[in-house]
N, C-alpha and C positions, 0 to 999 in steps of 0.2 A: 504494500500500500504506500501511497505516495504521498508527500505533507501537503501536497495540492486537496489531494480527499479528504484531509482535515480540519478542512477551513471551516467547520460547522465547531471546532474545539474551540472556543476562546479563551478558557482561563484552566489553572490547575486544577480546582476543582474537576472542568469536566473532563479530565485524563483521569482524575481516582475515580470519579463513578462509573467512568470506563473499563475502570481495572477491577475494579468488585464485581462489574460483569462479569468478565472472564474469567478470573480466579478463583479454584477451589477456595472456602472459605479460610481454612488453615493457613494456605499461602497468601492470600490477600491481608490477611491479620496480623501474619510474621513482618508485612514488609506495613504497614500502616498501626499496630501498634506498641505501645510504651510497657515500660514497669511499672507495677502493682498497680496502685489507684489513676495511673496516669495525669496526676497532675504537673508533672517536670512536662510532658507529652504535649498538654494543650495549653501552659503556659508558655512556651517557648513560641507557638502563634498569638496568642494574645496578648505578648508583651509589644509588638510592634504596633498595638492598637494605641498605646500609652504617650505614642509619639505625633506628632504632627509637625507638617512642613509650614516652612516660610518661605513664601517664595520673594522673587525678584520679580515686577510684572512691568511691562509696558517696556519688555525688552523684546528683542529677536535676536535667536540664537539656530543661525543657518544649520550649522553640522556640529555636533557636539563627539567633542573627541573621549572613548572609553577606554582605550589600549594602555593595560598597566603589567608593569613585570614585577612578580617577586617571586625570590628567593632563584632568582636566576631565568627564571620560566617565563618569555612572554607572552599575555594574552591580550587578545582583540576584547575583552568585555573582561568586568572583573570575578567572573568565576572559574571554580574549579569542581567536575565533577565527583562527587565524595566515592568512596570505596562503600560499595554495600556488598556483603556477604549472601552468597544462595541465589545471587543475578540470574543463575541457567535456570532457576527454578521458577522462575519470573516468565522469562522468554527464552528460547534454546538459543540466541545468538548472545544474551547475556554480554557479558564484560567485554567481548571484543564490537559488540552494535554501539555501546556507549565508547569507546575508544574511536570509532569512526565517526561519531555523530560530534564528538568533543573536537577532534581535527578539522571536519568541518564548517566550525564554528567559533573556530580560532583560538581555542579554550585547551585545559587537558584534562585528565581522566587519571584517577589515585585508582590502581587495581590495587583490590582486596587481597591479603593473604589468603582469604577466605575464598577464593574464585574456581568454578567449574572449567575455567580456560586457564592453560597456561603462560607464562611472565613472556615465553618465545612465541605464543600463537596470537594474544595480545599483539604484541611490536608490532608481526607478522600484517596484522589485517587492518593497521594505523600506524601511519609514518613519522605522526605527529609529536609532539612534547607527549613524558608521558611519566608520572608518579608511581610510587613503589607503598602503598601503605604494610606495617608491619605488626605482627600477632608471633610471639616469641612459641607457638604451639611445638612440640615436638622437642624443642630445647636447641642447644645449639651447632649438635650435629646435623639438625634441620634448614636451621635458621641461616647459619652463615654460606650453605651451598644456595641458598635460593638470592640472597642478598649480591654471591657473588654472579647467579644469572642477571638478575635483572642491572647488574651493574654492563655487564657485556654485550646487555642487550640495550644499550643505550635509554633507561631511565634517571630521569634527570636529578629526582627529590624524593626524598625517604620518610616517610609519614607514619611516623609512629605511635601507637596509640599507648595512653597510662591509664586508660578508667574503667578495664578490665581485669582485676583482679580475678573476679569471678562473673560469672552473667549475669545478668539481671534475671528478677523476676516475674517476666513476661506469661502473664497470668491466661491469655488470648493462646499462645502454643500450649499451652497444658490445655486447658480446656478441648481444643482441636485437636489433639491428640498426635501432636508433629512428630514426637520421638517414635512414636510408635508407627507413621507413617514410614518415615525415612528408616527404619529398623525391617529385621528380616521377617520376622514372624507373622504369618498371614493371619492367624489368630488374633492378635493383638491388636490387627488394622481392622478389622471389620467391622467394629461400631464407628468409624470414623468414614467408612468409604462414602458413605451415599454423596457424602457435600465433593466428594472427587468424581464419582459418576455421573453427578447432574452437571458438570461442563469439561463435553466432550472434547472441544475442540485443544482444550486445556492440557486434556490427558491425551489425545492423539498426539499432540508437539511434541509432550515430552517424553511419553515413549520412542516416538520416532528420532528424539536426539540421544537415547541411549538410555532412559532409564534416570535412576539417580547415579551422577555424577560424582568421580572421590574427586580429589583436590589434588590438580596435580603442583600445587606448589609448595608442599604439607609432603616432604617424603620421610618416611620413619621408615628406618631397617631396608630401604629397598624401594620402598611402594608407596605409592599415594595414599595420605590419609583417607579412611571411609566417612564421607558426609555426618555421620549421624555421629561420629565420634565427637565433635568439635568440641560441645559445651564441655562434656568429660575434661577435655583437652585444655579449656582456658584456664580451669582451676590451679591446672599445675605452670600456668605459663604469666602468670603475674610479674609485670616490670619493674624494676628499681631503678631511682636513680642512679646509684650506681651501675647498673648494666647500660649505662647510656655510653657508658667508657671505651665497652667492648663492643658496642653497636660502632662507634665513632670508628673503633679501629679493622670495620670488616666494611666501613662505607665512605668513600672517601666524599663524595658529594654531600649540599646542602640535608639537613637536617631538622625536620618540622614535629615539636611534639602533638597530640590533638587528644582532646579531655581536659584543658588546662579554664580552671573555674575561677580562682581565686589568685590573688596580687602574692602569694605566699612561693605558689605554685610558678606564677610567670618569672618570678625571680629567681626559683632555683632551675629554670629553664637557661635563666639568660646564663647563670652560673655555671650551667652544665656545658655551655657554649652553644647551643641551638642555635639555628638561623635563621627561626622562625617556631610560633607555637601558636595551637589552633582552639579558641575558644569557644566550647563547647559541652556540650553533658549525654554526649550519644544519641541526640537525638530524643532523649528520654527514655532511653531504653535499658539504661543501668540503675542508678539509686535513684528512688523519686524521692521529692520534694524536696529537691538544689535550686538552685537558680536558672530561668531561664538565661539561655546562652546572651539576649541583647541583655537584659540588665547587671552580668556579671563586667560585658563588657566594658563600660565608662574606667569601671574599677582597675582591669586590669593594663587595660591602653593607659590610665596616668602610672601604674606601679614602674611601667618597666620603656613609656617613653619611647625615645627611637634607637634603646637599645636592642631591639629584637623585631621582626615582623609579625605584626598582630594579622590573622587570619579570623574568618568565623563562622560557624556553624549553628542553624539550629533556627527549623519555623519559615523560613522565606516559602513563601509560595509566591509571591509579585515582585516584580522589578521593583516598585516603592520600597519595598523590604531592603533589598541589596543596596538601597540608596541610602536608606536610614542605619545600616551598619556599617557605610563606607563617613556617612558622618559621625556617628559616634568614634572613629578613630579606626575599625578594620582596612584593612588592605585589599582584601578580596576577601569572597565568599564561599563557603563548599557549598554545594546545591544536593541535597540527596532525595527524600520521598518525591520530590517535585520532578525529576526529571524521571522517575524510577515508576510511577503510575503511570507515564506514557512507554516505557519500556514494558511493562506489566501488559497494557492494553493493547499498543501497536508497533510493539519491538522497536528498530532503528527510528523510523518514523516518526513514532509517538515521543522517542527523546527529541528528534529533530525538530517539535512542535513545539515540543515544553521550552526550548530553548531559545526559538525565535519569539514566541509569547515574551519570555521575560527581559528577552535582547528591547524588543520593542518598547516594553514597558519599561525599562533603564534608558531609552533613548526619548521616550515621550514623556517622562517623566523630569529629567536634564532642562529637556526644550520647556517644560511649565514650571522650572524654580527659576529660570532665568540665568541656567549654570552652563556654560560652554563646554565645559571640562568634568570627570572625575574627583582630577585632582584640585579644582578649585572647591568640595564640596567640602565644608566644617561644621561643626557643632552649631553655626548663625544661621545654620537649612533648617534646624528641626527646633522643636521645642516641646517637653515634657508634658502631660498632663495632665 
């Protein structure tokens, strides 16, 4: 399908009601929602309600320029598309349709540790800039052969996640009974199948791309991690500060931490040497009741200044969104459920949509603050309230 046949989509909402069409219930919940009561979940969009613009009026502003680089990486617009975990289980092109959709739209694309494609078929199917995010799973006879692929393979920036200790308590796959899908026991699955039987087209894809996917960037003893192992797998792979030493020493490129919530945290980032850290709370999907990702921002953009590149995540569904994070002090933006309900709904396409929507809405949004630039945007665009 073509983004031309999309033109009835106009906003992100109507890519997730898209995507709850087509997705078995389990998988459409894995990727829309939070931990326990969900309030970190739907405050992270409701905090941008908090803000309002100020504009500049009774100007004209022809073309407004968006193209910003950090941490080495240039991009045409200020985002970057976040790593989500279980992509092939979304749409069978998964992680390599959002690597082509991000190159053609002048952006890059963070592969997940977590990915049903691997770090060489990625590259492979996008020629473009291109992110390494990291999940320390398997330990470091895992770790540091896949670090040195994707270094060979020409990825740029190394995205490391800290707010994994252990998983969250995502109360929506239990219920759905996800372990027990993704596990072997037919037994097990069968109170759960009917929400996979009633969308068929869902379960023809993704039998026809192989079933459930291992991980081929997950090698323990030989072989590709098996999908359903993962959560098992996080408990024992929790990060430390100190292991950011021996990360430093298997990666010679920039280095971005993501989970970074508080002024405590962004400074033992700067401390650690980082080259950037990304502020955020998972999305909502680890401990709830933290802070949404914009309101920890203020805090930690003055802790740490222009020692470090402030990045951000968390809640953007509109270009207004990324406008209102780039004035509070971020640099750029990850984008994840927003481009990932049109990967959900209409694979490469549906990201292609999601991305021209919020390009557009960053460009019409510029032209109504009266702002030529990005980089002219500061905390005098918005105001609290």
């Amino acid at each position: 399908m073509s983004v031309r046949d999309l033109s009835h989509i106009t906003n992100i909402e109507d890519l997730r009601k898209a995507a709850r069409r087509r997705l078995p219930r389990g998988v459409f919940d894995y990727l829309d929602g939070g931990a326990e009561s969900e309030i970190t979940l739907r405050e992270n969009v409701r905090a941008f309600e908090e803000w309002i613009f100020r504009p500049r009026n009774a100007s004209h502003v022809e073309r407004c320029e968006t193209r910003r680089k950090v941490c080495g990486t240039e991009l045409a617009f200020p985002m970057v598309l976040a790593p989500i975990g279980y992509s092939r289980l979304l749409y069978p092109g998964g992680e390599i349709a959002a690597a082509r959709a991000a190159r053609a739209k002048g952006i890059t694309y963070a592969l997940p540790t977590i990915a049903g494609h691997s770090i060489e078929e990625v590259r492979a199917g996008a020629q473009g800039p291109l992110w390494y995010q990291l999940y320390t799973i398997g330990g470091r006879p895992a770790v540091e052969p896949a670090l040195e692929r994707a270094r060979k393979a020409g990825y740029e920036v190394l995205l490391v996640t800290i707010d994994t200790a252990v998983a969250g308590m995502r109360e929506r796959d239990l219920r759905n009974g996800n372990k027990e899908l993704l596990g072997k026991s037919l037994w097990a699955k069968l109170p759960y199948l009917p929400s996979v039987l009633a969308h068929p087209r869902w379960l023809w894809s993704f039998w026809r791309d192989g079933g459930v996917p291992r991980l081929p960037n997950i090698v323990v003893e030989g072989e590709p991690l098996e999908l359903m192992d993962v959560t098992a797998a996080l408990a024992d792979a929790a990060l430390t500060w100190d292991d950011l030493r021996w990360v430093r020493a298997c990666w010679p490129g920039p280095i971005v931490m993501k989970g970074v919530l508080t002024a405590e945290d962004a400074r033992r980032a700067v401390d650690a040497g980082a080259q950037g850290i990304v502020v955020s709370n998972h999305g909502g999907r680890q401990l709830d009741s933290v802070a949404a990702s914009l309101r920890a921002l203020p805090e930690i953009v003055a802790a740490v200044g222009k020692q470090i590149e402030v990045l951000f995540d968390g809640g953007i569904r509109r270009g207004g969104d990324v406008i209102k994070a780039l004035c509070l002090g971020a640099r750029v933006v990850l984008i994840g459920r927003a481009y990932a309900y049109g990967m959900a709904a209409y694979g490469e396409a549906g990201i292609l949509r999601a991305l021209d929507i919020l390009c557009a809405d960053i460009d019409r949004t510029l032209k109504l603050l009266g702002c030529p630039s990005i980089d002219s945007l500061d905390a005098s665009y918005v105001q609290r309230v």
